[in-house]
N, C-alpha and C positions, 0 to 999 in steps of 0.2 A: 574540287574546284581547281583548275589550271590555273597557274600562276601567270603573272603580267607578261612572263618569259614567251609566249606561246603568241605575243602580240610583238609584231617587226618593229610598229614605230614606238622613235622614244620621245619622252613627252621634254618637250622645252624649259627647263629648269630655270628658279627664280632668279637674280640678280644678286652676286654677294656683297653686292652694294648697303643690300637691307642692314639696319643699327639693331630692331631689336632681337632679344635672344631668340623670341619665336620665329620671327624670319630666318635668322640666323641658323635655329637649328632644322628648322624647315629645305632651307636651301640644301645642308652637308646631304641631310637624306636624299633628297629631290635627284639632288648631281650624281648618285650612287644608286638610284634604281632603275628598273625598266619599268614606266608606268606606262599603259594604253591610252594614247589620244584621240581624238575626234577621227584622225588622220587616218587610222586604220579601216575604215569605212571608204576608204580611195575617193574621198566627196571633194568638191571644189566649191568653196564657200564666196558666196559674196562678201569683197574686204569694206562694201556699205552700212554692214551688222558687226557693230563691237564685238569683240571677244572678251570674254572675260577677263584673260589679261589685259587686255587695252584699259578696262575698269575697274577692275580689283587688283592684276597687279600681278597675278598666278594662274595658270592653267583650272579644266577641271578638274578637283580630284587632289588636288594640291595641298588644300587647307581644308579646313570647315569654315561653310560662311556663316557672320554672323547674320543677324536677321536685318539688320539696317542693310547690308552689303547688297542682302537678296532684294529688300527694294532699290536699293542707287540702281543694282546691273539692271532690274527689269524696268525700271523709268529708263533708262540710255537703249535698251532697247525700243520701247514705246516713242522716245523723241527720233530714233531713226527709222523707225517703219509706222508712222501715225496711223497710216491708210490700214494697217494689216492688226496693230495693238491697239485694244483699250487695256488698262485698271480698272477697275473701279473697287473700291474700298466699301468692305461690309463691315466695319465695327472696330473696336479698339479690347485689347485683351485686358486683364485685372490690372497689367502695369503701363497700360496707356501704351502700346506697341501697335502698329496697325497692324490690320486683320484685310487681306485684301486677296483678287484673285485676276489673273490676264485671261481675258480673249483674244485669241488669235484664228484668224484665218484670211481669206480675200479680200482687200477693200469693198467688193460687190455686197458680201456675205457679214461683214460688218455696218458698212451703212444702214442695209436693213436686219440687225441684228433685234430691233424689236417685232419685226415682223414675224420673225424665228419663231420670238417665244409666245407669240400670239396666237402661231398657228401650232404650236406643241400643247397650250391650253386648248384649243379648238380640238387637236386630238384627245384629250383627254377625258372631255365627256361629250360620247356617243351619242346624249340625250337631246342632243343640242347641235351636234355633227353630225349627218350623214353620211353613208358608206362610200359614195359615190362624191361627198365633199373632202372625205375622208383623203381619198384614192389620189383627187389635184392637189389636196396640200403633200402629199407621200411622194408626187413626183417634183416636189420645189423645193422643199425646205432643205435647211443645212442642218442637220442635225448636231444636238453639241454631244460630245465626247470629256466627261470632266476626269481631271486627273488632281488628287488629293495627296499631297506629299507631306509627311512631317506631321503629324499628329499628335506623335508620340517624342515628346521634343529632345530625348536622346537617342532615337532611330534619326540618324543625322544624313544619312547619305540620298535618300529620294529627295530633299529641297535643293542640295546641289544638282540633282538628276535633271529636276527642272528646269534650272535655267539651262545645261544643258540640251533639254528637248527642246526648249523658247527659241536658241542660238540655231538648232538644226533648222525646225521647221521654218526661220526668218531666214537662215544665209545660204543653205544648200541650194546646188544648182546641177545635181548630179542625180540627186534621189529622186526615182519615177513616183515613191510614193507621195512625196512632199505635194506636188501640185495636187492629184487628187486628195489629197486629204484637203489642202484648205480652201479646193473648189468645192470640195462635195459635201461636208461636213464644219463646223465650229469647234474649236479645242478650245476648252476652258480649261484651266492648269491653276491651284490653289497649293502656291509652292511653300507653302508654312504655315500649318493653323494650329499651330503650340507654340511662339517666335517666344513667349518665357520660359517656357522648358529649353529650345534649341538654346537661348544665351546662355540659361543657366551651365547645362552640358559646357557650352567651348568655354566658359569664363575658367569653370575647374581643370578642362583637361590642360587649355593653354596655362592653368598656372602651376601642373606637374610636367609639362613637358619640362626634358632639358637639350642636351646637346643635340641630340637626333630622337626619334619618336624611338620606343621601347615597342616591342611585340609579346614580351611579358608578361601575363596577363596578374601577375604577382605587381607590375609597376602603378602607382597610383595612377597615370592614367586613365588604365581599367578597370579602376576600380571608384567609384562614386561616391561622395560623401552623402549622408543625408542632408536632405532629402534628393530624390534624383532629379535629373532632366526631364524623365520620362511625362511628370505629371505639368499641368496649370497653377499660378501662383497658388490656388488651393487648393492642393495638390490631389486634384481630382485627373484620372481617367477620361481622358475627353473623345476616346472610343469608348464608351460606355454612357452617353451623355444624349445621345442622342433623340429621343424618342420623352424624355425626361426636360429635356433642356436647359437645365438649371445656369449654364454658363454662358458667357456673352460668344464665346469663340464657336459656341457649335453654334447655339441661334443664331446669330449672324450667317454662318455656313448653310444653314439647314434653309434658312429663308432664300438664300441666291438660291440655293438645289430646284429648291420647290419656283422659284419664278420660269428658270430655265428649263426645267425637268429635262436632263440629260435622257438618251436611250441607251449611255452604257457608264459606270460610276466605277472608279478604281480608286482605293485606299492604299498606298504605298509602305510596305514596313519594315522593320527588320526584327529579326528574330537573333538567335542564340550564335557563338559565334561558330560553332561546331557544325552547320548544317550547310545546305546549300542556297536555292533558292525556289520558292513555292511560288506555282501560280495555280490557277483554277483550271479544271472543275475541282469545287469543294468538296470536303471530308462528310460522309454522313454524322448525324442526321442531317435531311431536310426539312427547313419548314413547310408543313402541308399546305398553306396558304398560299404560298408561291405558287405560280404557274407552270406547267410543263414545258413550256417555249424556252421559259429564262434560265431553267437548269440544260436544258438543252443546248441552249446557244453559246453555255459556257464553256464547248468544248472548241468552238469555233475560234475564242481566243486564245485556249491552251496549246490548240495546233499550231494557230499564230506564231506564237511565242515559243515552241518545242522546233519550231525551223528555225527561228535566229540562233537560241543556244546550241541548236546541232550544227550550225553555219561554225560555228567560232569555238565548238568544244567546252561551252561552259553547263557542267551537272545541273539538273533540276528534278523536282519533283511535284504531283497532284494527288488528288484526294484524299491527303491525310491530314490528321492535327484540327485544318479551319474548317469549321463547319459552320453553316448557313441556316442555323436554328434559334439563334437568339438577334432579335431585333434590331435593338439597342447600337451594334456596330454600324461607323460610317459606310461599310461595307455590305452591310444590309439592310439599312434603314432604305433607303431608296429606291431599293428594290419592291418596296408595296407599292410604287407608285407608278410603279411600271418599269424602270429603269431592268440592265443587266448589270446586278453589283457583285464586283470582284474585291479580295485585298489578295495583293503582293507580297510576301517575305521575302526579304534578303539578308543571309548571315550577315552578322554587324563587323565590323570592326572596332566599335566604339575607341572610337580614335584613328589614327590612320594608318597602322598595320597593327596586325594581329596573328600568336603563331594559335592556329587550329589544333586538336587532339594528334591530328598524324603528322606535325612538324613540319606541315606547311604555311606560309605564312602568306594572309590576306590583306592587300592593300586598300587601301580606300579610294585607292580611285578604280578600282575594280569594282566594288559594290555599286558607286556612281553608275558606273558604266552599264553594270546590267541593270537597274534601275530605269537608265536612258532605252536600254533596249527594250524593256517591256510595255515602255509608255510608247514608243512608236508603232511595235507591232500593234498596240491596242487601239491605237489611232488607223495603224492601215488596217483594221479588223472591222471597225465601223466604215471605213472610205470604200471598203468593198463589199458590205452588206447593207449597204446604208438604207433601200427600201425593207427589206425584210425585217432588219429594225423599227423602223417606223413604224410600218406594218404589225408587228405585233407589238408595238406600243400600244397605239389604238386598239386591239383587239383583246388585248390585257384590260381595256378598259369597258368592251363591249361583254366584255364573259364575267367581268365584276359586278357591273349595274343587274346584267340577267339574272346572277347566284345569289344576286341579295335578294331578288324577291322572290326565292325560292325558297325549300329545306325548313329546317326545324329552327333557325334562327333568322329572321325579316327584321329582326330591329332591337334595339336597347331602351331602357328607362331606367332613368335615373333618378328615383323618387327624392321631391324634397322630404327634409330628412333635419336629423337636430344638427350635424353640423354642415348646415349649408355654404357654407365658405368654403368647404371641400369640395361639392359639387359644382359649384359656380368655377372652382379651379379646374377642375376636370373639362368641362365644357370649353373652357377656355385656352387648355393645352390641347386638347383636340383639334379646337380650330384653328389654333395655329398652325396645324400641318396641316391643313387642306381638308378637313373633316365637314361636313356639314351638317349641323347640332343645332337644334331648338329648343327655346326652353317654352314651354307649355305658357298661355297666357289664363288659362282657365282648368277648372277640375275637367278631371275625364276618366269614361273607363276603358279600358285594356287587358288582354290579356287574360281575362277572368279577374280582375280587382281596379280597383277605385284608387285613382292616385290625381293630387291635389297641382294647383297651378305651381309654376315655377322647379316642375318635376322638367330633368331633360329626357329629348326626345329623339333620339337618334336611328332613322331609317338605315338600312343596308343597300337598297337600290340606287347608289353612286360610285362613282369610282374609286371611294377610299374603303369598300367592302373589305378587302382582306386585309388592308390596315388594323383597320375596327375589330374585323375577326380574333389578330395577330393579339393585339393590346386588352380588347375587353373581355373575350373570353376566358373563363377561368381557368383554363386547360390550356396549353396547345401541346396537342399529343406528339410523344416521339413516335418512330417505330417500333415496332412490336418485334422485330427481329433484331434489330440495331438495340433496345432495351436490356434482351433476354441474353444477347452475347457480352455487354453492361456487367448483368449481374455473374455470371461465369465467372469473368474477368476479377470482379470485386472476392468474388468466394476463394478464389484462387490469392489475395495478396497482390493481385497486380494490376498496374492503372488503368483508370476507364478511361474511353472518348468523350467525355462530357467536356465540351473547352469552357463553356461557364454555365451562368446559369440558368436552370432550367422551368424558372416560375418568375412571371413580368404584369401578373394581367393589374391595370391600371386601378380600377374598383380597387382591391385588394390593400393595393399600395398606397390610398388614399383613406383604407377604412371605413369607404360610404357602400351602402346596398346599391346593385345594381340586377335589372331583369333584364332575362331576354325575352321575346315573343314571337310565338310563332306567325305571325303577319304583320304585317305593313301598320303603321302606327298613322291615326287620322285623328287630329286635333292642329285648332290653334296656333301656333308659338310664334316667337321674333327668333330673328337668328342670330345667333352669337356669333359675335366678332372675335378675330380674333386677339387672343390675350389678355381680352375684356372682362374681367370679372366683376359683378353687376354690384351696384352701390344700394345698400341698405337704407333705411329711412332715418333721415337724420333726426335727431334728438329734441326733445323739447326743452327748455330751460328749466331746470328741477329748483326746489328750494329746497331740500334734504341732501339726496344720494343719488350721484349719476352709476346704473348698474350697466355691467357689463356681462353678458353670459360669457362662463368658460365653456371648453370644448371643440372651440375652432380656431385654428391657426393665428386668425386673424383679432384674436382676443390677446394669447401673446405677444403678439406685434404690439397692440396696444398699451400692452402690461410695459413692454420697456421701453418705448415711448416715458409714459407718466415718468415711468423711475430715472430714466434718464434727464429727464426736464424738475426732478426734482419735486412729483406731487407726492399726496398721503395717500396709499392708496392701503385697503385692508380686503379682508379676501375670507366665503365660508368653506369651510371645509363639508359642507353638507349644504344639502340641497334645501331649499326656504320661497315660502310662497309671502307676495308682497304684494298690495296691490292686488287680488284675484290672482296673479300672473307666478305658475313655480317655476321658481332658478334655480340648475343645478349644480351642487357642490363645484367648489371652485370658483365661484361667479365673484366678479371684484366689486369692491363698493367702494366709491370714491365721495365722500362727503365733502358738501357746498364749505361748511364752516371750517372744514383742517384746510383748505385751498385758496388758491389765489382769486382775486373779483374775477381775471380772465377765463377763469376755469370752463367756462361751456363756450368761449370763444378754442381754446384748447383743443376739448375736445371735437367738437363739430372738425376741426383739422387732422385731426386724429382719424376719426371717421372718415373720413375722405382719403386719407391717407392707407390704410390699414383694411378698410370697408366693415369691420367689425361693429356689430349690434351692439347700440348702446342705449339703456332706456333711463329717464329723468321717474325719478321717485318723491315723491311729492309729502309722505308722508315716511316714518321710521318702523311703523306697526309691520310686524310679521307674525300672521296668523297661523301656521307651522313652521317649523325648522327651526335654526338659530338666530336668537336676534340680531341687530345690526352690534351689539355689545356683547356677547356671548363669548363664552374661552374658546369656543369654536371658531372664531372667527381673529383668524389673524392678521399682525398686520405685515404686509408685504416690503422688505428691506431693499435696496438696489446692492444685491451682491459682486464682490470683485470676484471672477472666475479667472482661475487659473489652469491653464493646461499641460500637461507633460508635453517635451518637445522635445525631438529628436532621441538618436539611438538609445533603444531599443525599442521605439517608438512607431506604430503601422502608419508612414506615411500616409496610406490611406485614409485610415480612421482617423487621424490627425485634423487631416484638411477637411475630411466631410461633416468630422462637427463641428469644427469652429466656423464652415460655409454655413452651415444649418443656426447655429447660436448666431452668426453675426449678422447674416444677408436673410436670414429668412425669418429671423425672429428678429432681427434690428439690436442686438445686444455686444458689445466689447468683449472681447476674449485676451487675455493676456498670455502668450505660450513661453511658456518658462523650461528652458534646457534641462533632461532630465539630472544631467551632471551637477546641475545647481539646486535641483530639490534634495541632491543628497542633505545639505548644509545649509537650504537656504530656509530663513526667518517667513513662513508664509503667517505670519500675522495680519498681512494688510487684507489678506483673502479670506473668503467666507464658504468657495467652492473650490475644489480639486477635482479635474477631471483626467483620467488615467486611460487614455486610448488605449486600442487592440493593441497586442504585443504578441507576435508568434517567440521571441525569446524569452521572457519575461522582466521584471523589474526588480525582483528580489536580489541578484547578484548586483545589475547596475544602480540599484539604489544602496545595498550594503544594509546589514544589520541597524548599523546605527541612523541612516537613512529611514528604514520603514520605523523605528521606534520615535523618530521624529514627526512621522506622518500620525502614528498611533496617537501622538502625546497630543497634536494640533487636532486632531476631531475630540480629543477627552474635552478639549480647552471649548470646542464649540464650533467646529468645523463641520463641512459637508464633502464626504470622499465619493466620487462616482466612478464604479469602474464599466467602462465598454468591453464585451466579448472576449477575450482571452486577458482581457488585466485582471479579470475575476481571480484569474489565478493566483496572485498575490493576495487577495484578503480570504481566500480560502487555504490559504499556506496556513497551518496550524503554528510557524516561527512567526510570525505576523502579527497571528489572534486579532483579527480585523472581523472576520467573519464566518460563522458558527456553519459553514457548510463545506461540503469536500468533494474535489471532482475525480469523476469515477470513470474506471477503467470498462472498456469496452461489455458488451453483455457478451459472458460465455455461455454456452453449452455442453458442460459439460456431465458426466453422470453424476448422481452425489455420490460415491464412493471413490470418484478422482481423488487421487492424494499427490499431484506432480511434487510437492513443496520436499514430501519428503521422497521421492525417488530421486531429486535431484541434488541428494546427497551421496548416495549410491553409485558407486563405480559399477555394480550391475544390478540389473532391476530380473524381478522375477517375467518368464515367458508368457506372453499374451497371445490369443486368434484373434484375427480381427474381422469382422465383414465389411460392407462399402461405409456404415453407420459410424460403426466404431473406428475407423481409416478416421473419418473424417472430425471424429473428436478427441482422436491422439493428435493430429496434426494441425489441431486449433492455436493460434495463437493464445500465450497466457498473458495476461497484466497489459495488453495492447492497447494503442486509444481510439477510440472510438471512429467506424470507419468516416471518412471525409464527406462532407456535406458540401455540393458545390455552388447550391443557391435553392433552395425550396421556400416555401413559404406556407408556414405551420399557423394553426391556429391556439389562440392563448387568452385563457379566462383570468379575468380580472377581479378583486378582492376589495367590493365596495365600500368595505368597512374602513379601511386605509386613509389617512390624509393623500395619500401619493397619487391614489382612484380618482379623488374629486373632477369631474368633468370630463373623466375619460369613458369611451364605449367598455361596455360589459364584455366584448369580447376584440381582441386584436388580431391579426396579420400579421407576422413578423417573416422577412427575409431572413432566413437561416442559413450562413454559409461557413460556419466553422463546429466544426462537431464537440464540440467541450461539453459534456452536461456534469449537472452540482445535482448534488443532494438537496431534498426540500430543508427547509430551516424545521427547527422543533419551537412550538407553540414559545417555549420561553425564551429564545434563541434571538427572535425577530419576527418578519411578516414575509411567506411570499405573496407578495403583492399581484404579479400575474403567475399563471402556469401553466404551461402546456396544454393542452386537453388528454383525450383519452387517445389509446394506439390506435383504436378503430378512426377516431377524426382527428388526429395531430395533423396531418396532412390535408392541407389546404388547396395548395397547386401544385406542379412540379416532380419532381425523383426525389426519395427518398428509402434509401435500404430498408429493409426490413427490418433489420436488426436495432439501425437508428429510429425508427416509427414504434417500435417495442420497448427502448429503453426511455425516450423521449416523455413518454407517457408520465404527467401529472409530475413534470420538472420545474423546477424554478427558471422563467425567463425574466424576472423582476425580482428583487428580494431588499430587502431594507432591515437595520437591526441601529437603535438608539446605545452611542458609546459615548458614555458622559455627559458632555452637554451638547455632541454634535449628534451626525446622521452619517452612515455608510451606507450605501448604495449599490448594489451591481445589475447590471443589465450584463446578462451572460451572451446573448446576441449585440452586436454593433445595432443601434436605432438608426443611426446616418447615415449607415450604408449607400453610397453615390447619391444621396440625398434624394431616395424615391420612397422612403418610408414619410410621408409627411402624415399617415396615417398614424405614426408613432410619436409626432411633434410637442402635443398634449402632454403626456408621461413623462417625458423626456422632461418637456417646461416645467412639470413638476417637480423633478427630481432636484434641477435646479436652482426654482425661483422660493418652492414651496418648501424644501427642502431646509433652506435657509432662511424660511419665515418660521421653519420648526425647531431650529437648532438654538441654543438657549448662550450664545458666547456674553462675555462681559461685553456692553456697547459703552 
């Protein structure tokens, strides 16, 4: 990367007028470097468009803006150019921040900026458009170009880029490309859609900054407290969010996407600070789904963009690292819909200079800078293919409707099923992306079998065919050569190209059966709205026991609802037939006479609320199972749940299950500093939850720390550990948990004796052939090779209170290779376990070696220590909160857990 040195102009330095320290130290630097301005671009700006200085006060590149700043400059820009800017605001983040995005282009192309998206929907489906209406809307429209900065809210430098590109494309009066672009085209620029992570970022580095910035990478600075900028208030991945939705910051985004549907999608980023900067064509693999146009057309804007950096001598690189195989990114999410979706890296600075591995030192207003360059070429890349775009927009959507009614897959069903809350959910996040889903209004057959009303019905002969493909199929295969050089790579010790991971299919994630068929599906149905999930039969007034089946999401929602409001509620551990009608294990019983007179006013809002089944029982008789008074049947306590927080604490896992406990199941989480469970009195708590930890907890908790934790489950606690916190109760210094994790599977002969040659200054002489090469050179005592997302399947152990309400068999995303020892019969229970090596593998990559030792492991485990309950889940369940298929177990772990733990009350 050439330093700022290599650009003439120098940039206009703050006023040392400023009082605070951060201006102050802002300015000593400012005045002492050569940073790149606008200027160097030899443009003549109209002085009718604020400058950022005029508004903020600093150059580009100067500071980091905060997120309020980034709306004041783009509102002062929109009051001066009304005719050229809108805003408009999609949503507010978890901390009430706005969530907003500008259009720009020609008054002409603004005024009718609805007609835009009118006729972008009119392209969309062919079914309904003709080729020849096609062709007149291909010669008129403006196509939009969106440009997505800041996602990742410590990649800081693409939200300054923006206002940047806002400033060019409004005040230039020099650049030939400017006027084509906002005659010919729409730019939509969405300069922040993580504005809680970017504050969080400047609030820490502006309160390690001092005299002048540090390029140190040793200076607190650059270095981040937990948790980081990177994530949303919960501290979710909001490149990973997409296709799931769970957050308001990508819904909100993903709904503008889908109104406007862009013909070309850029995600802005930054990456490591040692590299240069990535643009596309993408790294393999490819998703096969995609089109051949849209990988092709990605070289159109790499050339784009390989003539600015070669205009001005700034290094770059393509198709490595990003690949275009997992859905889920802003980056690829839009691309099923026809779009050409790119993301951008730009080594970081994380802060505003930084020295690199070879002692050169990057500014931040250089990373701006080429960030501003990428977004214009990508803009003049659409200004000057703008029919061809279009054109295979529409054509993307002619070759989707065609391939859906063809081949071995024409459509899905989604049979109703015992937990129908999950499929009513599915149907419903489908159509929120533009899917078009029926739900069956009558039985019918299909397919060779007989499936009942309220089963969904999803053709493929529409435009979201390789969406539907991408999401519902239980595969989506890599290549076969890209695979095979994979596993090379891995046999050798050295890293694969898997950037994540490689099993998403939605069925799966939710835990409900799903069919394909090879033809066109011909029934009935209403079409589901979106986001709409369909309301149950409301309840009758009982005079006994209002029942609730467990087993669907929307039964825990309900569960802590009651607890939270303070009712009696009691819960079987086994399944009971009442009424004609069998309940399975888990199901709650809420009796008239422990409750308030409003009690079926209650719940009938509950119901509505939740959509959870709820039935009035009119009498107490149970004609198998447990009776309503049985030892089996417990009753359900409103537990305080505490969580580990922070270091050494997996941000991730952190945030994903206290979203999952608090927003999806409606329950209070209380996150307690791991530095204060060394010491601290958890009396008031009934649950401890121990997130992933790639360091572990045993040294940050300290000896006398986990003997504290031990002594609070004797007393009648519930310990739950997620995916690598296992680690600590299988520590045998712990004695939390009678199991042990195991070093990688070797190979090698049984007469290997390494232990004792590696005492030996010399070992007796060996031949080797290619066989034996290969199992001298094995790794010994290794851990087990990296799993970077599969999704294994895992049998359940009905005998369990833990089982109650859960499917016989589960789906677990796998992304950390840890495996434990099964427990021994006296030891405790594995609750679930892996399956066999020939089926552990559900969807997705998985080594050999990992599918061999995987085999008939604990992914569940439970063992009774005094009067509490320990718990591990050796996979994360909340993982980005797409396991809702796991939500059941989990609720158990927690709610039932501590309806089984015996403490003093």
């Amino acid at each position: 990367m050439k330093s700022a040195l290599a650009f003439a102009a120098l940039r206009r330095v703050l006023s040392y007028s400023a009082v605070s320290v951060v201006t102050f130290a802002l300015t000593v630097f400012f005045a002492q470097a050569s940073i790149a301005d606008t200027t160097w671009l030899k443009d003549d700006y109209d002085p009718a468009i604020p400058t950022l200085s005029t508004v903020l006060g600093y150059q580009s590149g100067e500071r980091i803006t905060w997120s309020h700043d980034v709306r004041r400059y783009f509102d002062a820009l929109a009051m001066a150019a009304p005719k050229r800017v809108r805003i408009v605001e999609y949503g507010r983040s978890w901390e009430g921040r706005q969530l907003f995005y500008v259009v720009i282009s020609s008054p002409e192309n603004i005024a009718n900026s609805a007609a835009t998206r009118e006729g972008m929907h009119a392209l969309r489906d062919p079914r309904s458009t003709s080729s020849a209406q096609a062709e007149s809307l291909i010669k008129d429209l403006a196509p939009v170009t969106w440009l997505a900065y800041g996602v990742h809210g410590n990649e800081i430098s693409s939200t300054d880029a923006a206002m940047m590109t806002a400033y060019h494309l409004l005040a230039s009066r020099q650049d030939a490309r400017v006027d084509e672009i906002l005659e010919n085209t729409t730019v939509i620029l969405n300069p922040m859609q993580n504005p809680d992570g970017r504050d969080r970022f400047i609030h820490r580095f502006e309160s390690a900054l001092g005299l002048e910035p540090s390029s140190d990478r040793l200076s607190a600075e650059h270095n981040e407290p937990w948790p980081s900028g990177r994530t949303n208030h919960y501290l979710f991945d909001l490149n990973r969010d997409w296709f799931i939705r769970s957050q308001p910051e990508t819904r909100g985004h993903a709904d503008a996407v889908l109104e406007w549907l862009p013909v070309a999608f850029v995600d802005l980023h930054e990456m490591g600070s040692d590299s240069t900067y990535y643009f596309a064509p993408e790294a393999v693999p490819y998703n096969p789904h995609l089109a051949a146009d849209q990988s092709a057309s990605l070289e159109l804007f790499g050339r784009t963009n390989a003539r600015w950096f070669d205009e001005f001598g700034i290094d770059y690189f393509t198709r490595e690292v990003y690949d275009a195989f997992y859905p889920g990114y802003g980056a690829s999410w839009p691309a099923y819909f026809g779009s050409i979706a790119m993301t951008y890296e730009q080594a970081s600075a994380r802060g505003l200079l930084v020295r690199q591995y070879d002692g050169e030192e990057l500014p931040y207003a250089d990373t701006v800078r080429n960030h501003f360059l990428t977004s214009l070429g990508t803009l003049e890349t659409v200004a000057m293919n703008r029919e061809k775009f279009l054109r295979d927009f529409y054509n993307y959507q002619q070759t989707a409707v065609s391939e859906g009614g063809k081949g071995d897959v024409q459509a899905y069903i989604v049979p109703a099923q015992n937990d129908q809350n999950a499929v009513d959910r599915l149907g419903a996040l489908l159509a929120s992306q533009g899917v078009e889903v029926g739900r069956a209004t009558e039985s019918f057959r299909a397919c060779g079998a007989d499936f009942s009303e309220d089963s969904l019905v999803i053709n493929l002969d529409q435009p979201a065919k390789r969406f539907l493909r991408t999401l519902m199929d239980k595969e989506t295969p890599m290549d076969p050569e890209f695979v095979a050089e994979q596993v090379r790579l891995n046999d050798k010790n050295l890293p694969d190209g898997m950037y994540d991971i490689t099993a998403w299919s939605l069925p799966m994630l939710l835990n409900v059966e799903s069919v394909s068929c090879a033809q066109r599906v011909s029934v009935n149905v209403e079409s589901i709205e979106p986001g709409i999930v369909a309301m149950p039969d409301l309840p009758a007034k009982a005079s006994v026991s209002y029942l609730v089946p467990w087993g669907e999401r929307s039964a825990v929602q309900l569960l802590s609802r009651a607890l939270r409001d303070g009712l009696a509620v009691k819960s079987s551990d086994k399944p009971f037939v009442n009424g004609g009608t069998t309940y399975p294990g888990g199901t709650l019983i809420i009796d008239v006479a422990d409750n308030p007179e409003n009690l079926h006013e209650q719940l009938l809002s509950y119901v509505q609320e939740t959509k959870a089944r709820v039935f009035a029982a009119n009498d107490s008789w149970v004609s198998d199972g447990p009776s309503f008074g049985s030892r089996k049947v417990v009753r359900m306590n409103a537990p305080r749940i505490a969580l580990a927080w922070d270091e050494p604490v997996s941000q991730y896992s952190a945030g994903n299950f206290r979203f999952v406990v608090e927003r999806q199941f409606g329950y209070p989480v209380t996150a307690i500093r791991v530095e204060q469970l060394r010491k601290a009195d958890l009396s008031r708590y009934q649950v401890l939850v121990l997130p992933d930890s790639s360091d572990g907890y045993a040294d940050a908790l300290g000896k006398a720390g986990v003997e504290r934790l031990r002594d609070w489950v004797d007393r009648g606690g519930v310990l739950i550990s997620l995916a690598r916190a296992t680690r600590l109760l299988a520590d045998p210094d712990a004695d939390l948990l009678a199991t042990r994790r195991e070093y990688r599977l070797e190979f090698l002969s049984e007469d290997e004796d390494d232990e004792a040659d590696s005492e030996l200054k010399r070992v007796p002489g060996t031949a080797l052939d290619e066989q034996a090469f290969e199992v001298a050179t094995e790794s010994r005592e290794a851990n087990p090779d990296g799993i970077g997302g599969a999704q294994l399947r895992a049998t359940v152990d009905e005998d369990h209170w833990l089982a109650a309400g859960v499917a016989p068999q589960l789906h677990v995303l796998a992304r950390n290779s840890d495996v434990y020892t099964p427990l021994r019969l006296n030891d405790g229970v594995n609750i679930a376990s892996f399956a066999s090596a020939d089926s552990v593998l559900a969807s997705g990559h998985l080594w050999d070696r990992n599918r061999r030792q995987l085999a008939y492991k604990p992914f569940v485990m439970a063992h009774k220590l005094g009067k509490g309950q320990v718990i591990a889940f050796t996979q994360d369940p909340t993982v980005r909160a797409y396991q809702e298929g796991l939500n059941v177990i989990l609720a158990n772990a927690i709610f039932r857990g501590a309806a089984h733990a015996r403490p003093l009350r």
